[in-house]
N, C-alpha and C positions, 0 to 999 in steps of 0.2 A: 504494500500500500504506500503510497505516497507520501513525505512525511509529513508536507505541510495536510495534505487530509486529514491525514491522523492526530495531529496536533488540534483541528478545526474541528476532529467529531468529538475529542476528547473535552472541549472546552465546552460544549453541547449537554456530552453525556454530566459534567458537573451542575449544569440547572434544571435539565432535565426531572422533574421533581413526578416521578409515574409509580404507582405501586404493583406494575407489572407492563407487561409490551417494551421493555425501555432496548432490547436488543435490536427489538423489530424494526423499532422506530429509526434509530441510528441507521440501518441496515439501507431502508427507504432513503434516507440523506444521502447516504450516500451514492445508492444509486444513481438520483435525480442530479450530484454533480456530478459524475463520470459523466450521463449523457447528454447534460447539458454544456458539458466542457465536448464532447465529442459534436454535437450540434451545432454550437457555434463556433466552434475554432478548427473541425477537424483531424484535430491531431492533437494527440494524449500527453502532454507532455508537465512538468512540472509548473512552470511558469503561467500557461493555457489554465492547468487546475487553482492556480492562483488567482489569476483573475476571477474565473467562475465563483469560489468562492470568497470574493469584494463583492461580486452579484448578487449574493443570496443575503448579505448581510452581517450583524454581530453575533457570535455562538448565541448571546442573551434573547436576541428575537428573536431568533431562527427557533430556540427552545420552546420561549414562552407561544408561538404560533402552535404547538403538538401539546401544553398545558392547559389552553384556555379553558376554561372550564372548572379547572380543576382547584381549589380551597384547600388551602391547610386550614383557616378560620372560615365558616361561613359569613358573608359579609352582611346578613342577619343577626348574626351574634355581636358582631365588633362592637355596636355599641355597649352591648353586656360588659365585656370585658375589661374596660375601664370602671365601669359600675361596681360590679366583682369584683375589681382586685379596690376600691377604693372600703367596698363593705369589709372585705376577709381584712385588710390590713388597719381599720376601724378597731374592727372585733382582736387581731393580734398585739397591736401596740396598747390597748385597753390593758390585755392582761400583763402584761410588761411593766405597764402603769403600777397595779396592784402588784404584783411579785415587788416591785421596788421600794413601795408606801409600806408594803405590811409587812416587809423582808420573808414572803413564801415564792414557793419553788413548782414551777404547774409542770409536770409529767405526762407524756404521750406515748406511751410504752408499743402500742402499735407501729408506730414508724421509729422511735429513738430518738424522740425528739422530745428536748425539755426549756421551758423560759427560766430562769434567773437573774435579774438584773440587781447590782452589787453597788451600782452609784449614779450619779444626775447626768454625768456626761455619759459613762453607756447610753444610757435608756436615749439621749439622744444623739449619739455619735450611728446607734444603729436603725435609725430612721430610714433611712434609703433602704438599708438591703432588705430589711423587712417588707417594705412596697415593694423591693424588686421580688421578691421570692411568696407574696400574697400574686403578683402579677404571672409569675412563671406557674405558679401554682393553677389559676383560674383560665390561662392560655392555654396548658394542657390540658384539664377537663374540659372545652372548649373545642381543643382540638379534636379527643376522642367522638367528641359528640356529632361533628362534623363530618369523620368517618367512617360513622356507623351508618349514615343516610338516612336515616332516622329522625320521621318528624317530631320533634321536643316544641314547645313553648315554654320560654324561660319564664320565670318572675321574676318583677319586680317590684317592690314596695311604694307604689303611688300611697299607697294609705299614708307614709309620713310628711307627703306635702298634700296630699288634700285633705284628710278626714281634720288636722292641727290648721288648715287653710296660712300655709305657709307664704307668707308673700315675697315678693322681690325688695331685697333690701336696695333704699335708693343711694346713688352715688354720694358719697359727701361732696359738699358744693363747699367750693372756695369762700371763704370768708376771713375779711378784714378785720373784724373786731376779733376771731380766737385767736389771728396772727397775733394780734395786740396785745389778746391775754399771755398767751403761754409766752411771749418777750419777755413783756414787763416780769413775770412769773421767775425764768431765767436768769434776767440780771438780781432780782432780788436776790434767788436761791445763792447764785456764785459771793454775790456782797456780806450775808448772811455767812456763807458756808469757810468764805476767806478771813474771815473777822472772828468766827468764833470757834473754826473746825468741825463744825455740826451745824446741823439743822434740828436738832430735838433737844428740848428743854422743859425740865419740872417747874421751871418759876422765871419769871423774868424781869429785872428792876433793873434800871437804865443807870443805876448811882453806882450795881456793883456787876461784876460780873453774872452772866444766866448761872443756875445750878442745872446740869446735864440731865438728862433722862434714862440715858442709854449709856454702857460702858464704853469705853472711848475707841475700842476696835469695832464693834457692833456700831457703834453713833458713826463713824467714818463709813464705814460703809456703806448703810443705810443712806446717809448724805449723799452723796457720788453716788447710789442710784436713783435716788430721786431727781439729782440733777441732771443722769442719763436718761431716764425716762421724759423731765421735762423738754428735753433739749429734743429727744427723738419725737415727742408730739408736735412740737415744733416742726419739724421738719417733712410729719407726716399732716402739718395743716398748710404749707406751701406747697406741696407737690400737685394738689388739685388744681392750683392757677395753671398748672402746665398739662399736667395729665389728668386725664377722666377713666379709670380704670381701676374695677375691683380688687386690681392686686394690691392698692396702696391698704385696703381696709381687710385683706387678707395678712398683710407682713405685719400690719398693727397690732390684729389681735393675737398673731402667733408669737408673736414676740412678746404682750402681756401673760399669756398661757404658759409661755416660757417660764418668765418671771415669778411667777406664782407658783408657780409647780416647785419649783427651788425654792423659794422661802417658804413654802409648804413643807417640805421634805429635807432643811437644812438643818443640821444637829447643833441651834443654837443654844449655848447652856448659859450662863450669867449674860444676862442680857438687860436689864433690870440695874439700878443704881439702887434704888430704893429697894428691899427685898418685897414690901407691902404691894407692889406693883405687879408681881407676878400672876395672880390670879385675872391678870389681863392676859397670860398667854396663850390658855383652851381658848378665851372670844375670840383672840386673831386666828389662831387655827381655823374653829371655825369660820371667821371672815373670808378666810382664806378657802375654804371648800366651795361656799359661794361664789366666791369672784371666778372660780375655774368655773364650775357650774353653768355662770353664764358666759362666761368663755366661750364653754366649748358649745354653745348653743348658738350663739352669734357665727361662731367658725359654719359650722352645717348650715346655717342659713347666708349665710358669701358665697357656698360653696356653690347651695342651689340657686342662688342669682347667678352666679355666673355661668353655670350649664344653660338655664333659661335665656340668659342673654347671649350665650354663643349658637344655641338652636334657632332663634330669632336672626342672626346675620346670614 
């Protein structure tokens, strides 16, 4: 056989994607260039078979012309499976959630597979690969079901946006005066935060120094987030003069979910100047379940404005 042929059927037989006939098929290509090199040239020769095949095309179309037809995903399903893998990886990084808060361990003895998450950056340094592996997960069952040829009707849970009558959350709209506030908010916090090395104080009288609230590693801290936080709403109340797009009110609130989650789950122990002050610490907890709470309620409804708004373009 000729080598540039052979090199040409070989690159074929690579995309070739058949669950049977795939010799045949090769078999036929090849034919159709011998005789169309014999056809139009005459004479059999290397170069002649070279041209023929610039005539026929890239291995890739010439392929996909003997695939048509053929699915690895039915394109029925393709919308499922962003659905799918966003529900399975919902339901996965949940329990990841909980193995980290309650320090347990979920076991899956059928496959060998088990959660444990040990610290705040695990649970999300493994963000990705979990979506990716809820995604490779729902693409193979997917793929099975596709060919079996087998008519399936999938579900989907409409019941969560209609039966709650979920609406489209509206774009935040640029505005002037929260620029003003969260500014002026700003320059205080840093004026404030460079003058006295905190922001939190038990008592305040202008003749002597504030008395502290919080111990001076915990009060630093706390300062500098709150002035990272004010500075990032800031930044997420300018960006609407420029852009109009649910991702500025998606990074917003994954970033407060963040924030909380961690001072949720951070092993603060003297925290407190005054020891009497401590029976504030269950309320913030609890504050702090809440504010995730509606967190992650606000997240699921971004998420469905922005599917509705992209089925709408």
């Amino acid at each position: 056989m000729d080598r540039n042929l052979k090199n040409y059927l070989e690159e074929i037989d690579h995309y070739l994607i058949l669950s049977e006939g795939k010799k045949e098929v090769l078999t036929e290509i090849e034919s159709h260039i011998l005789e169309k090199t014999e056809k139009s040239f005459g004479k059999m020769s290397e170069e002649n078979i070279q041209k023929t095949i610039n005539l026929f095309g890239s291995a890739k179309e010439v392929a996909e012309k003997y695939i048509e037809g053929f699915q690895i995903i039915s394109p029925s399903y393709k919308n499922y499976l962003f659905r799918y893998t966003w529900v399975l990886f919902a339901i996965h990084y949940c329990l990841k959630f909980i193995s980290y808060t309650f320090n347990v361990a979920f076991k899956f003895s059928p496959f060998g597979f088990s959660i444990k998450i040990k610290s705040i950056m695990q649970l999300f340094s493994e963000a990705p690969t979990t979506w990716i592996y809820s995604f490779g997960i729902v693409a193979l069952i997917l793929y099975f079901i596709t060919q079996s040829e087998k008519e399936i009707n999938l579900i989907w849970p409409q019941f969560a946006v209609s039966k709650f009558k979920i609406k489209t959350l509206p774009l935040n709209k640029p505005s002037r005066i929260k620029v003003g506030i969260m500014m002026t908010l700003q320059i205080i916090s840093l004026f404030v935060y460079f003058k006295y090395n905190t922001l939190f104080f038990q008592t305040v009288n202008l003749s002597q120094p504030p008395v502290l609230l919080f111990e001076e590693s915990f009060s630093n801290f706390m300062s500098l987030l709150i002035i990272s936080i004010i500075f990032f709403e800031l930044i997420c109340s300018i960006l609407p003069f420029f852009f109009k797009t649910y991702w500025i009110d998606l990074i917003n609130n994954c970033v407060y979910l963040i924030v909380a989650i961690f001072l949720f789950n951070h092993p603060f122990k003297e925290v407190f100047i005054n020891p009497s002050y401590y029976i504030l610490k269950p309320i913030a907890s609890w504050i702090l379940i809440g504010i995730i709470v509606i967190l992650l309620v606000d997240l699921f409804k971004i998420l469905i404005s922005m599917i509705r708004i992209k089925k709408q373009v």
